[in-house]
C-alpha positions as CSV (number, residue, x, y, z in Angstrom):
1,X,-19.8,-25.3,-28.5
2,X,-19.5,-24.5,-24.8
3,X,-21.9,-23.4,-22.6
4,X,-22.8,-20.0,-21.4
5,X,-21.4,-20.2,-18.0
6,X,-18.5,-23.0,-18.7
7,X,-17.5,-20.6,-21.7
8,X,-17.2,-17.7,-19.3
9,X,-15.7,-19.3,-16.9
10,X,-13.2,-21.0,-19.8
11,X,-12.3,-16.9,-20.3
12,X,-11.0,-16.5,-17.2
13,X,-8.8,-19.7,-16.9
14,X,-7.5,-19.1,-20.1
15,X,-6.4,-15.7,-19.1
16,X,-5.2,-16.5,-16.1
17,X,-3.9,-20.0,-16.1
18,X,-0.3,-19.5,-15.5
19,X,-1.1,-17.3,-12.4
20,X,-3.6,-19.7,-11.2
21,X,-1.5,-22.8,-11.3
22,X,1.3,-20.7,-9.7
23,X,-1.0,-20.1,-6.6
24,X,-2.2,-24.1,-6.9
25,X,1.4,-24.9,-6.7
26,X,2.4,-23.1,-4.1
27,X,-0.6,-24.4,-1.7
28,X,0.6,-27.6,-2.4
29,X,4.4,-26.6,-1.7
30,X,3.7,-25.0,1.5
31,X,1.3,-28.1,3.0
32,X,4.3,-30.3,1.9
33,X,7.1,-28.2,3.8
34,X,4.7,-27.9,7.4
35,X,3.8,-31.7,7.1
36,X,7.8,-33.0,6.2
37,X,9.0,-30.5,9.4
38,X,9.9,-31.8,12.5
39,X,7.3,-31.2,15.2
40,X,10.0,-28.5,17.4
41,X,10.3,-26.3,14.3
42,X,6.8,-26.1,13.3
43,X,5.7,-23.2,15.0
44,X,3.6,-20.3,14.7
45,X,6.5,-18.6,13.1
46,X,6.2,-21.0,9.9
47,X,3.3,-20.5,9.7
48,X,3.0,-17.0,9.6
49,X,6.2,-16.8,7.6
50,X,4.2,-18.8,4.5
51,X,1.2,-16.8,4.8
52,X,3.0,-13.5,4.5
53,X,4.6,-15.7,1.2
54,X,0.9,-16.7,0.0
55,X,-0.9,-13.7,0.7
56,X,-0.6,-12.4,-3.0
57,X,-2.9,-15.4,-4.0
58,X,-6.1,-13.1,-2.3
59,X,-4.8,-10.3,-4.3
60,X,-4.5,-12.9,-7.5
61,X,-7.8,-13.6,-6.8
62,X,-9.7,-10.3,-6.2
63,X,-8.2,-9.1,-9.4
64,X,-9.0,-12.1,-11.9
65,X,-12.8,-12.4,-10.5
66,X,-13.2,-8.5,-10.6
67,X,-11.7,-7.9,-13.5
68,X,-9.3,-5.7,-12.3
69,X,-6.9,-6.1,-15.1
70,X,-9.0,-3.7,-17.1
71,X,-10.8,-1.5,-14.5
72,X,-9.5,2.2,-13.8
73,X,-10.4,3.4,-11.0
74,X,-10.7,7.1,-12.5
75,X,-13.0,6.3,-15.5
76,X,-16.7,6.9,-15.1
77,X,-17.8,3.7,-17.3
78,X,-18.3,0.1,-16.3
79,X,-15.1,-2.3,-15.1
80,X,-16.9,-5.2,-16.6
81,X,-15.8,-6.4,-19.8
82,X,-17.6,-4.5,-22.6
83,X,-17.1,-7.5,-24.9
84,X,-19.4,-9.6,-22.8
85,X,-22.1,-7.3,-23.4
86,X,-23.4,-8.0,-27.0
87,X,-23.4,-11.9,-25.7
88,X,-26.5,-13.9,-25.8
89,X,-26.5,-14.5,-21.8
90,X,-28.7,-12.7,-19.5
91,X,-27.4,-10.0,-17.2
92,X,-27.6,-12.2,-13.8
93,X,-25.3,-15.2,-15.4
94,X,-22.8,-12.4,-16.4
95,X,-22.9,-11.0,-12.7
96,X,-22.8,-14.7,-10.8
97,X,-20.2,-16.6,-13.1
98,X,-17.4,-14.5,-11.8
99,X,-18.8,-13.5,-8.5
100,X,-19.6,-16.9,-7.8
101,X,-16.2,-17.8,-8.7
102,X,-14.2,-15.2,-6.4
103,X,-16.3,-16.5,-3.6
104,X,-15.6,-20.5,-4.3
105,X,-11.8,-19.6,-4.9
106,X,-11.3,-17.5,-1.2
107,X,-12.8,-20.1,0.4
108,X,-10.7,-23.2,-1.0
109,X,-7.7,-20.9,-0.6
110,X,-8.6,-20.3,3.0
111,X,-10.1,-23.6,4.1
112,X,-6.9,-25.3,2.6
113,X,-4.6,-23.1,4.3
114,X,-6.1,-23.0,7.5
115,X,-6.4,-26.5,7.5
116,X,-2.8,-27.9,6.2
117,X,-0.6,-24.7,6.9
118,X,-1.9,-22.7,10.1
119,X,-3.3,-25.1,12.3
120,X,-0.7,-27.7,11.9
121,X,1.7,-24.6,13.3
122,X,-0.3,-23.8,16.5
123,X,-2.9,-21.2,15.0
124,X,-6.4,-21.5,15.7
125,X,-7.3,-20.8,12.4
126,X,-11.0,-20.8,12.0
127,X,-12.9,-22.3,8.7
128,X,-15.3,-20.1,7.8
129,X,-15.9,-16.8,9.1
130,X,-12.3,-15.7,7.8
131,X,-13.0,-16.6,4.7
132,X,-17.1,-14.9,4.7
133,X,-14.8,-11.8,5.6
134,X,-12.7,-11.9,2.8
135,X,-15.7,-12.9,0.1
136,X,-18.1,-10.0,1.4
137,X,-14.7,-7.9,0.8
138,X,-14.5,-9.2,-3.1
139,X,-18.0,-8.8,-3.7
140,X,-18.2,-4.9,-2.5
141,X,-15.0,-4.4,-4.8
142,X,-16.6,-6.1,-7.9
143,X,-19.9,-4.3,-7.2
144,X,-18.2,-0.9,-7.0
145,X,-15.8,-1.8,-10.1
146,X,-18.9,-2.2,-12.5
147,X,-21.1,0.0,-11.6
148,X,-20.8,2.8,-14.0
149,X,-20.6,6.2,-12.5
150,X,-21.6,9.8,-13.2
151,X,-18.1,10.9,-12.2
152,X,-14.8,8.9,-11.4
153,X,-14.4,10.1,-7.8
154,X,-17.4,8.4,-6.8
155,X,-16.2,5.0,-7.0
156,X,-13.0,6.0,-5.1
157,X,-14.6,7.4,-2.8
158,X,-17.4,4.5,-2.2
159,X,-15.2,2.1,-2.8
160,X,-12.7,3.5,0.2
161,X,-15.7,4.0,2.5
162,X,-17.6,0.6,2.2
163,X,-14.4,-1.4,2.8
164,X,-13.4,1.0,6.1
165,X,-17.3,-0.1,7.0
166,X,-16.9,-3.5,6.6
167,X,-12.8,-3.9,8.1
168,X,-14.8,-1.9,11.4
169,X,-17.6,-4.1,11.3
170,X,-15.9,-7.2,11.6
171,X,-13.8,-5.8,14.3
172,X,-17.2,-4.8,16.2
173,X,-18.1,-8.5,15.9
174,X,-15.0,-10.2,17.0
175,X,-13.9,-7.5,19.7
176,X,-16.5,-5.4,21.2
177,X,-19.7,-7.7,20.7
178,X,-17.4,-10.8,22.0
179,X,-19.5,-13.1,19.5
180,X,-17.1,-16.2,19.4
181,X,-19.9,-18.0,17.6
182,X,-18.5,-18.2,13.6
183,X,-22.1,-18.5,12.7
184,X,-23.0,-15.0,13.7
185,X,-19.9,-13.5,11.0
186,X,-20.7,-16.0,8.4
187,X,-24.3,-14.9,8.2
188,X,-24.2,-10.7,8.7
189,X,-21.3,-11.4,5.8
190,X,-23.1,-13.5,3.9
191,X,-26.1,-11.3,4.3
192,X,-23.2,-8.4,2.8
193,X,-22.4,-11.0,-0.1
194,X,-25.9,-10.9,-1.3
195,X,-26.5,-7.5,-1.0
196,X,-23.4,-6.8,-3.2
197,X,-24.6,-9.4,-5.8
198,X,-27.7,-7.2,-6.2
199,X,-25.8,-4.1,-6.6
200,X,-23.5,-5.8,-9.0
201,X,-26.6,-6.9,-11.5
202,X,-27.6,-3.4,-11.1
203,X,-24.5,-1.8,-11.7
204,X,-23.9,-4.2,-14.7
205,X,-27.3,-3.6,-16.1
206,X,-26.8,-0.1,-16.1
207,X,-23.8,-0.5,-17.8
208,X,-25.1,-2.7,-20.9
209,X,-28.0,0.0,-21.3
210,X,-25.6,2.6,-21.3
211,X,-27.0,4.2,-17.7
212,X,-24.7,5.2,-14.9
213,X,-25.6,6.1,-11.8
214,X,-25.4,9.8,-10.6
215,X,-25.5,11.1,-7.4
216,X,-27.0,15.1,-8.0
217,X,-26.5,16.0,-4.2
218,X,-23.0,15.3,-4.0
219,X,-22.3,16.0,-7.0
220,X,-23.3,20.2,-5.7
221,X,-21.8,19.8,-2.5
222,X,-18.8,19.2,-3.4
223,X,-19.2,21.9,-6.5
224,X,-20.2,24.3,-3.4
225,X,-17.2,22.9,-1.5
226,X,-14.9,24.3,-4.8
227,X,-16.4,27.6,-5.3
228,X,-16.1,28.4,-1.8
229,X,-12.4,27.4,-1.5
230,X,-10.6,30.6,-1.0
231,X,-8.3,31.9,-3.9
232,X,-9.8,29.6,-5.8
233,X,-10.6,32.3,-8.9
234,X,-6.5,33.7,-8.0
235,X,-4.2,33.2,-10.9
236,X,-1.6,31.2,-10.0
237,X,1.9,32.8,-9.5
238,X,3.8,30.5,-12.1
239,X,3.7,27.6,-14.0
240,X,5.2,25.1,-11.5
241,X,2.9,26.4,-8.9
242,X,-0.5,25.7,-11.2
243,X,1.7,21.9,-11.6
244,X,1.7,21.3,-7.8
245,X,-2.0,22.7,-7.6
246,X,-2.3,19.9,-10.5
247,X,-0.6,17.0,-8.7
248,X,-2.6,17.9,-5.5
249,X,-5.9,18.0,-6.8
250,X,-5.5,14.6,-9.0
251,X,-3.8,11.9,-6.6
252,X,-1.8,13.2,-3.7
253,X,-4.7,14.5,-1.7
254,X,-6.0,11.0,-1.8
255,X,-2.8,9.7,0.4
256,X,-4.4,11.3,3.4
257,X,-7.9,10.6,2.7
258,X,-6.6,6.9,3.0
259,X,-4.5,7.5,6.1
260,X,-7.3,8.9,7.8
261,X,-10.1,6.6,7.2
262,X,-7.5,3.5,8.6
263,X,-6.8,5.7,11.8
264,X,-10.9,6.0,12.5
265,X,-10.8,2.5,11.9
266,X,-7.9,1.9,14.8
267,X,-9.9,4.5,17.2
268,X,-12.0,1.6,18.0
269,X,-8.9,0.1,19.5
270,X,-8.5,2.6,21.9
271,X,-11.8,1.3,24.2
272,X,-10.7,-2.0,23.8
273,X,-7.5,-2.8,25.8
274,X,-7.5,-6.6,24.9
275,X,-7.4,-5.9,21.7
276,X,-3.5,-4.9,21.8
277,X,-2.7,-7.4,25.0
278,X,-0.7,-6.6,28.0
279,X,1.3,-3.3,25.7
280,X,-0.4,-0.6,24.8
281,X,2.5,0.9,22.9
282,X,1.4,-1.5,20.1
283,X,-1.2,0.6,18.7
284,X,1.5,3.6,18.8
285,X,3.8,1.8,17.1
286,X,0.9,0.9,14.5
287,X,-0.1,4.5,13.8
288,X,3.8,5.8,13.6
289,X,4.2,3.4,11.4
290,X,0.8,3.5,9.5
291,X,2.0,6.7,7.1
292,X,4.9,5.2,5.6
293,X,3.2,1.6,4.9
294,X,0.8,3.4,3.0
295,X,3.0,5.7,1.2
296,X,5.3,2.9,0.0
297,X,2.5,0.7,-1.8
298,X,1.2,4.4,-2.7
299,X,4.9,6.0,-4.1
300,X,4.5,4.0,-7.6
301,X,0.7,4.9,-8.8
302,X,0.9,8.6,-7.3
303,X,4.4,8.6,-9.6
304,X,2.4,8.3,-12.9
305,X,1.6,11.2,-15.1
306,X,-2.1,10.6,-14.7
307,X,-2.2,8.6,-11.2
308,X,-5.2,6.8,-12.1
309,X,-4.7,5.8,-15.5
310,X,-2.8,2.7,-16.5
311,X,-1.6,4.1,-19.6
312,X,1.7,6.2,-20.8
313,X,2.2,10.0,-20.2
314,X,-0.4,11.5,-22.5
315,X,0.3,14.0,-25.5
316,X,-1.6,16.7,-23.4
317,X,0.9,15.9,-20.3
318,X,4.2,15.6,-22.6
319,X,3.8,19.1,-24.6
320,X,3.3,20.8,-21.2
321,X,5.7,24.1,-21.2
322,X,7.7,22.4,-18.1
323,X,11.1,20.6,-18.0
324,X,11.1,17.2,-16.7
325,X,13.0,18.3,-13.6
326,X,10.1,20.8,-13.1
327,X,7.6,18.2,-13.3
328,X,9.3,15.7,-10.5
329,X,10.0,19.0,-8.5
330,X,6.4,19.5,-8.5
331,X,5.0,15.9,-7.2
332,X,7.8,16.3,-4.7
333,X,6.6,19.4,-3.4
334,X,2.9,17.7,-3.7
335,X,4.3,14.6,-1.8
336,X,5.3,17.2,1.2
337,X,1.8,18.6,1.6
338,X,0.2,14.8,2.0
339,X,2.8,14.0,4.2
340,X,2.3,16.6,6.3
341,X,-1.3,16.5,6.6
342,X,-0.9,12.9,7.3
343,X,1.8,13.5,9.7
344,X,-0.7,15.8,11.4
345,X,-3.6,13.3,11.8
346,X,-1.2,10.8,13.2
347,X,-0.5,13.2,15.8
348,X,-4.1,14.4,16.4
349,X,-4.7,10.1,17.1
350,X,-1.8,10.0,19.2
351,X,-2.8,13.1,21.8
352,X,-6.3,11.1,21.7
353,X,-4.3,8.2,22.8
354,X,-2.8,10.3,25.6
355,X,-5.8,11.2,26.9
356,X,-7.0,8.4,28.4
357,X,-5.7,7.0,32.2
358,X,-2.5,5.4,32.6
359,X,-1.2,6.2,29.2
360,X,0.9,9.4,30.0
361,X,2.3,7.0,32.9
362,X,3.9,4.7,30.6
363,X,5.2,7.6,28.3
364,X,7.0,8.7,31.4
365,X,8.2,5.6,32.5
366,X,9.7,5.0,29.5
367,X,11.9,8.5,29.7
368,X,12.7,8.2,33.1
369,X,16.2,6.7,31.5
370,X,17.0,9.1,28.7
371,X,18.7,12.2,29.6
372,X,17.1,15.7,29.3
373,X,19.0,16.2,26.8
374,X,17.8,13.6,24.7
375,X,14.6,14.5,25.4
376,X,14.7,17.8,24.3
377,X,16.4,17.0,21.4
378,X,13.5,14.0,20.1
379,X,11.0,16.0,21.0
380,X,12.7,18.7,18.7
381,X,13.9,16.9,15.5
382,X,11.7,13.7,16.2
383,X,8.9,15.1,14.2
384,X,10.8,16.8,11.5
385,X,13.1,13.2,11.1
386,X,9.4,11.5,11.1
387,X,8.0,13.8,8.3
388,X,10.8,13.3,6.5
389,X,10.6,9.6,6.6
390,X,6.7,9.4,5.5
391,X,7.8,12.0,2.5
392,X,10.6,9.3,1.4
393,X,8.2,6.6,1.6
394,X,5.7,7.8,-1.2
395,X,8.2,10.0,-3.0
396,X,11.4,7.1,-3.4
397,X,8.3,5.2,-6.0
398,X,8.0,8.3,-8.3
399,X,10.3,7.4,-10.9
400,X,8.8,3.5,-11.3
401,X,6.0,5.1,-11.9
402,X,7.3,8.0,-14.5
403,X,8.3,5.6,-16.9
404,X,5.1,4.5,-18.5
405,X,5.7,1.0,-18.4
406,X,4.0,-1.9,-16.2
407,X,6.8,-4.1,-17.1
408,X,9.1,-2.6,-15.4
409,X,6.4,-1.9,-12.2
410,X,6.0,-5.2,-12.1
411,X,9.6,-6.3,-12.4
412,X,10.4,-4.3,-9.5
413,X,7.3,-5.3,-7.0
414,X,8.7,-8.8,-8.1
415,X,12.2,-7.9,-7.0
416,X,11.8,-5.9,-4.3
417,X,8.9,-8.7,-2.8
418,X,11.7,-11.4,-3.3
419,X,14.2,-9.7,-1.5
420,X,11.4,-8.8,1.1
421,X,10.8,-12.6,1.1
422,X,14.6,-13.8,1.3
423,X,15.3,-11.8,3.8
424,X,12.6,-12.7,6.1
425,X,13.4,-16.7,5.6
426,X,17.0,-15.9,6.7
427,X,15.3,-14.3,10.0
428,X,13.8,-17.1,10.7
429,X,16.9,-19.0,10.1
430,X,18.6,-17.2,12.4
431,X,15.9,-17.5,14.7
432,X,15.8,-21.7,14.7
433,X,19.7,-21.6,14.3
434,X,20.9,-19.0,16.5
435,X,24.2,-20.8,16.8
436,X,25.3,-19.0,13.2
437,X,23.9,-15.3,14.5
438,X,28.5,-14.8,15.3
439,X,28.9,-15.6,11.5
440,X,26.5,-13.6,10.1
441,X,27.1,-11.1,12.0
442,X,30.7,-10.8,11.1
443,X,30.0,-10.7,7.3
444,X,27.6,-7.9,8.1
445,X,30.2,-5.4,7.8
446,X,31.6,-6.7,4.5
447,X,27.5,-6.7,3.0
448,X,27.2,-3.2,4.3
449,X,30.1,-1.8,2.1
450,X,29.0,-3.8,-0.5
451,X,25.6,-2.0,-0.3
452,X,26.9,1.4,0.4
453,X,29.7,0.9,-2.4
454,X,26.7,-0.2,-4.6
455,X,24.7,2.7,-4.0
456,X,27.2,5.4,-4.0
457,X,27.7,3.7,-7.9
458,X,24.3,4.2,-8.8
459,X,23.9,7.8,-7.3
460,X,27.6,8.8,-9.6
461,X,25.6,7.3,-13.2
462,X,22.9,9.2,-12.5
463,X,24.2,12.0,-11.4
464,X,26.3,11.4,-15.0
465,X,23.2,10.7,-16.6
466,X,21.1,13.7,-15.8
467,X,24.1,16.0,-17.2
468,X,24.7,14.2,-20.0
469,X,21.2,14.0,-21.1
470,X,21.0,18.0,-19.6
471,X,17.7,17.4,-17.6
472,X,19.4,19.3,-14.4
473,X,21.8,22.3,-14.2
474,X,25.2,21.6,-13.0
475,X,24.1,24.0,-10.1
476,X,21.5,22.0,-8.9
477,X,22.9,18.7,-8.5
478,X,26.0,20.1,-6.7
479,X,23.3,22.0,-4.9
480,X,21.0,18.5,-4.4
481,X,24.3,16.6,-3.7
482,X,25.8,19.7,-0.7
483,X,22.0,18.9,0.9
484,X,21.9,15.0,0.8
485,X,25.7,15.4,2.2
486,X,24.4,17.4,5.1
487,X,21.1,15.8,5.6
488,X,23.2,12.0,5.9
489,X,25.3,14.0,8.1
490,X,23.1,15.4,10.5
491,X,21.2,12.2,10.7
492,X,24.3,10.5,11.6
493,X,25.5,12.1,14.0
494,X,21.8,12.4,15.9
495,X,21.5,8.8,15.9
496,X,24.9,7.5,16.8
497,X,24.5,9.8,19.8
498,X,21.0,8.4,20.6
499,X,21.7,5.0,20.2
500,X,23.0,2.9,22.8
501,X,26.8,1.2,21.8
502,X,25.1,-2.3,23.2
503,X,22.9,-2.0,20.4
504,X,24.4,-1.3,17.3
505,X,28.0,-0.3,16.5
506,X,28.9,3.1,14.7
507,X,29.8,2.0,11.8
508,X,27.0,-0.6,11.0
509,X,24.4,2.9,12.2
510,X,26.4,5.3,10.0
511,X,26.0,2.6,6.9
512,X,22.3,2.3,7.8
513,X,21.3,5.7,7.7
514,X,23.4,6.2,4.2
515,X,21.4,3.6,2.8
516,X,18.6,4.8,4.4
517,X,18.6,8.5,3.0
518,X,17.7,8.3,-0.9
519,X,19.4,9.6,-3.1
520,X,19.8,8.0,-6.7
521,X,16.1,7.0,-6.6
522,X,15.0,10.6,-6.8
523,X,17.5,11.3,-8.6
524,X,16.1,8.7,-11.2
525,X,13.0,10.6,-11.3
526,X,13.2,12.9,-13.8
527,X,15.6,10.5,-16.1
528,X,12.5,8.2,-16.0
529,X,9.8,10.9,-16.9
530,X,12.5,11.9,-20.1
531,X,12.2,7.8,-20.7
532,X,8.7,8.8,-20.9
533,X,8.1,11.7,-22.7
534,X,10.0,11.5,-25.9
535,X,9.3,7.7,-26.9
């Protein structure tokens, strides 16, 4: 018979020990590749290159010590196992075994790639403040993951706040304070760490007793916040309209809440000009940029039936008097609100960033060589092309998540990771190599029609697909097909005339931009939620 702890700890190995001696493997692969490189090549761009490759191990590892297999972030009751429960261990080995655990595991993952991967390629990767970061970030997220709650919004929304607290806390240390001292960050987050030990017994204990913790004062604010919502008591006008209401109120509001707590986060960065270095249109570029990050890992939970649940479309979603093409056409519409709202506080950080001195001086140095023309004409269809672009990113995910089924989720974050990954290496390829750039270059063309032929294929058996199976009116997708024509059109044409020949030819922008415009994902959409609904 094991022991408590070794029998708890024997759980999660057995559970996870494929995953686990993945992540072993590939620590040991990737201090074999930096130490059998020659000296020239190993640079910081190695380095970097294999810990963008090894960064899932953090993610392996917050969701095996927190359990995050089998929390949901929208139920009120505990993430911790409730078969542990009715053990014969007391509540504080039941906390510490796995807590303990995430916090030994981030720092032998760190410590071992800082020390055979990052420094051998020129970083100055430090031991253990990094890694004090990363364990006070583990232990908020198990601490918030089983504690029961009164209602399910409360964890998301602590859960979301406490992180943004700690991510600005550690750049207070490191930036403003100037504390170079590692000692300082390991103790304030070790002093985090123990804090979120104690609220995890708590939460846990609550949980075995069949408590959860309530919170009656925000709990009526925010019931005050609904009743005073104006037209709140209106009927709504149809049935797709109360779906959009619907798709608003139960995960597509939550894409701006996110977007907005990272930009507070990045206001920091404004009063701190080393931060950023010698350019200060880095931090532009980063909140451009921020929307559609988001909105990409976003597209696929916010595409689900029920956002926050891991499960397949319910009986209560699948009877609903609504075609599956009214369903998509509602989380599209949904997916337009968030964008624009998150569009708009992108824009409200950006005048904020014009504001202070020497700013609006680079902004016009850098149009004293466009044309007036061209000015007028980003200035125009810049934010309306940029909108556009943030909607794509979270709505191109839908119809993964419409299908009900994590296998094929997690088939395509492999894929789409792998081809993320492959392409990278052959960047830096290029970039050691540079003498093959002419080659590659030439069978660019040739890979370009390959994708566009590729694509155009998909777009025709869907198109096939959705009349076959009659999920769309004729009318509609020669209606959905005249406006992707014109949209790839317009887009076109506006970039091949802003686009400098030196840079790209026509032909390789024209292919870009037809690749770039979705159209059989979307398309996939409701043939995924008719996947869904009558299994």
């Amino acid at each position: 018979m094991y022991y408590p702890v070794r029998a708890i700890y024997w759980q999660l190995w057995r559970r996870h020990r494929i995953g686990a001696a993945l992540d072993v493997l590939y620590l040991v692969a990737a201090a074999l590749i930096v130490a059998l490189l020659p000296v020239p090549i190993r640079s910081r761009v190695v380095g970097f290159y294999l810990a963008m490759a090894g960064s899932g191990m953090l993610l392996h590892v917050l969701t095996v010590f927190s359990y995050g297999v089998e929390v949901e972030l929208s139920k009120k009751d505990s993430g911790f196992p409730p078969r542990t429960f009715t053990l014969p261990v007391p509540t504080w080995k039941l906390v510490s075994c796995p807590m303990f655990g995430g916090l030994a595991a981030i720092y032998a993952v760190w410590i071992w790639a800082a020390v055979f991967v990052l420094r051998p390629c020129g970083y100055p990767a430090r031991l253990l403040s990094p890694a004090a970061v990363l364990a006070a970030f583990l232990a908020v997220i198990q601490a918030l993951a089983w504690t029961p709650f009164a209602e399910g919004w409360m964890r998301i929304v602590l859960t979301t706040v406490m992180l943004s607290l700690l991510a600005a806390a550690n750049f207070v240390l490191v930036n403003l304070a100037g504390i170079e001292w590692e000692g300082w960050n390991v103790a304030a987050f070790g002093t985090v760490w123990v804090a979120a030990w104690c609220a995890a017994l708590a939460g846990v204990s609550r949980a075995r007793r069949g408590d959860a913790f309530n919170w009656p004062a925000a709990q009526r604010l925010i019931q005050r916040i609904l009743e005073w919502q104006p037209g709140r008591r209106r009927a709504f006008r149809s049935a797709s309209h109360a779906q959009r209401w619907c798709e608003l109120r139960r995960g597509a509001a939550l894409a701006p809440f996110y977007v907005g707590v990272l930009l507070v986060m990045l206001t920091p960065v404004l009063f701190v000009e080393r931060s950023f270095g010698a350019s200060k249109w880095g931090l532009v570029l980063v909140a451009i940029f921020l929307p559609p990050m988001i909105f990409a890992f976003l597209g696929t939970t916010f595409g689900k039936p029920d956002p926050w649940s891991k499960s397949s479309i319910s009986a209560f979603l699948a009877t609903r008097p609504l075609s599956c093409a009214d369903l998509v056409a509602a989380k599209f519409r949904a997916a337009m609100i968030a964008s624009a709202v998150s569009c708009l506080m992108v824009v409200a950080f950006l005048l904020l960033w014009l504001a202070f001195a020497g700013n609006r001086d680079l902004v016009l140095q850098a149009l004293q060589g466009i044309s007036p023309v061209k000015i007028i004409a980003i200035a125009l269809l810049g934010p309306i092309v940029w909108w556009a672009f943030v909607w794509k990113s979270l709505a191109e995910g839908f119809y993964l998540g419409l299908t009900g089924r994590e296998w094929v989720v997690n088939a395509a974050g492999i894929a789409f990771g792998s081809l993320f990954m492959i392409m990278l290496g052959a960047g830096l390829w290029l970039y050691f190599y540079p003498a093959y750039l002419p080659a590659v270059l030439r069978w660019t063309s040739w890979l370009l029609g390959v994708a566009l032929a590729v694509k155009l294929g998909l777009a025709a058996w869907t198109m096939h697909a959705l009349r076959q199976r009659r999920l769309v009116p004729r009318r509609q997708l020669l209606q959905g097909l005249a406006m992707w024509c014109a949209i790839v059109a317009a887009v076109c044409c506006g970039v091949v005339w802003l686009v400098p020949r030196e840079w790209a030819s026509a032909w390789a922008l024209t292919a870009g931009c037809i690749l770039m415009t979705p159209f059989a994902r979307l398309a996939a959409a409701p043939l995924a939620l008719a996947w869904n609904r009558h299994r």
